[in-house]
C-alpha positions as CSV (number, residue, x, y, z in Angstrom):
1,X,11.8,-114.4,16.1
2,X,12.8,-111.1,16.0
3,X,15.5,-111.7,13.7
4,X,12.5,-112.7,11.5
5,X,10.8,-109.8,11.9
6,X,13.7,-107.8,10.8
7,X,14.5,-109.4,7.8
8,X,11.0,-109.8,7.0
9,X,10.5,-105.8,7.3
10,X,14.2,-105.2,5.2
11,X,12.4,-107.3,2.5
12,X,9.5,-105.2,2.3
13,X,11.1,-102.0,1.6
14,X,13.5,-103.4,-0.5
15,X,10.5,-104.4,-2.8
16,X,8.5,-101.1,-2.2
17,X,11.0,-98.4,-1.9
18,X,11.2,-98.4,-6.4
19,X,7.4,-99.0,-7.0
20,X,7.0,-95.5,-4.4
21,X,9.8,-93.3,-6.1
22,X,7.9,-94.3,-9.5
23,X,5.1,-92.6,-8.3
24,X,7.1,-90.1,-6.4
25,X,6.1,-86.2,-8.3
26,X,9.5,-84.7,-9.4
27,X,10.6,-81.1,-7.7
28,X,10.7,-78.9,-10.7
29,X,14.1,-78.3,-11.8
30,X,15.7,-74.6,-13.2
31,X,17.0,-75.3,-16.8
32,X,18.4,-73.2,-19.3
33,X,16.6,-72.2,-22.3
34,X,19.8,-74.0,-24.3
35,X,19.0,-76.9,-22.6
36,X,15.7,-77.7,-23.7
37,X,14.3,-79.9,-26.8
38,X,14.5,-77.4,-30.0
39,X,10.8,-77.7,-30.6
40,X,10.5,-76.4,-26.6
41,X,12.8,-73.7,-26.9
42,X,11.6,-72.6,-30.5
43,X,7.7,-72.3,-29.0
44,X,8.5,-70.8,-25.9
45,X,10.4,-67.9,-28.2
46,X,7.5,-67.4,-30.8
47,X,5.2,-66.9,-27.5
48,X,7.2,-64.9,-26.0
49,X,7.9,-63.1,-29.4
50,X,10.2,-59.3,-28.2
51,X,9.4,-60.4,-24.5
52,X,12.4,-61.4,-22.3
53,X,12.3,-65.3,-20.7
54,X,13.7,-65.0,-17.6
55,X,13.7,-68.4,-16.3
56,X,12.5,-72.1,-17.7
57,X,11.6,-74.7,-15.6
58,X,11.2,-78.6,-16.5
59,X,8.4,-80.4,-14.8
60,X,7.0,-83.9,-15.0
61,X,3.0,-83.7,-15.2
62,X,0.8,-87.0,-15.5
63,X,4.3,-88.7,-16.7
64,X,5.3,-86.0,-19.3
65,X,7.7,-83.5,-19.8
66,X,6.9,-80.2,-19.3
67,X,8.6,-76.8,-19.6
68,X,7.3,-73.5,-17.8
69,X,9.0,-70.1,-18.6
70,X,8.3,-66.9,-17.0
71,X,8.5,-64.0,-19.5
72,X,8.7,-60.3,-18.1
73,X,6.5,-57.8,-21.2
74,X,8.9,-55.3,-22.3
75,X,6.3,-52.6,-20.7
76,X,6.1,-54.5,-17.5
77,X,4.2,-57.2,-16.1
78,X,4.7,-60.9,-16.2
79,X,3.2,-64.3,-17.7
80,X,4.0,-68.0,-17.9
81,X,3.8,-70.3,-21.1
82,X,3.8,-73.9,-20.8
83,X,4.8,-75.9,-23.4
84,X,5.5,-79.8,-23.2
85,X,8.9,-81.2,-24.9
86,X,7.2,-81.3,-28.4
87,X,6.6,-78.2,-28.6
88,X,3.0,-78.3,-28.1
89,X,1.1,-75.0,-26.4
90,X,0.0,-76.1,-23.2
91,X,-0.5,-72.7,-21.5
92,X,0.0,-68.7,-21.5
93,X,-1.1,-66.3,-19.0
């Protein structure tokens, strides 16, 4: 019986464990701006236009792709722009 149990259990989170990572929400990951998709890179830079990026991160939002770069302003100060992997303006501030 409890042999059953056990194997019973194993079998259940062998057939759950992928369906939860799936669903799992990645950590954001530190990238390199020479990393990321040209049309990423290229938007991030015409946002940030003189302004220095400091640091890109890749996301995954709702199943997408998403970069996030902190800029520091040449006078000082800070903002983010999020852009996803096409290139497409998806925040500044």
């Amino acid at each position: 019986m409890r042999s059953r149990w056990v194997l019973l259990t194993s079998v259940a989170l062998a057939v759950s464990a992928p369906l939860f990572a799936a669903h799992q929400v990645r950590a954001e990951d530190k990238v390199s701006l020479e990393t990321i998709p040209k049309a990423a890179r290229d938007a991030i830079m015409a946002q940030a236009g003189a302004d220095k990026v400091t640091k890109v991160e890749e996301k995954q939002e709702k199943g997408a792709t998403v970069y996030e770069a902190k800029v520091e302003k040449a006078k000082g100060g800070s903002y983010e722009i999020k852009v996803d992997a096409a290139g497409k303006l998806l925040k500044k501030d």
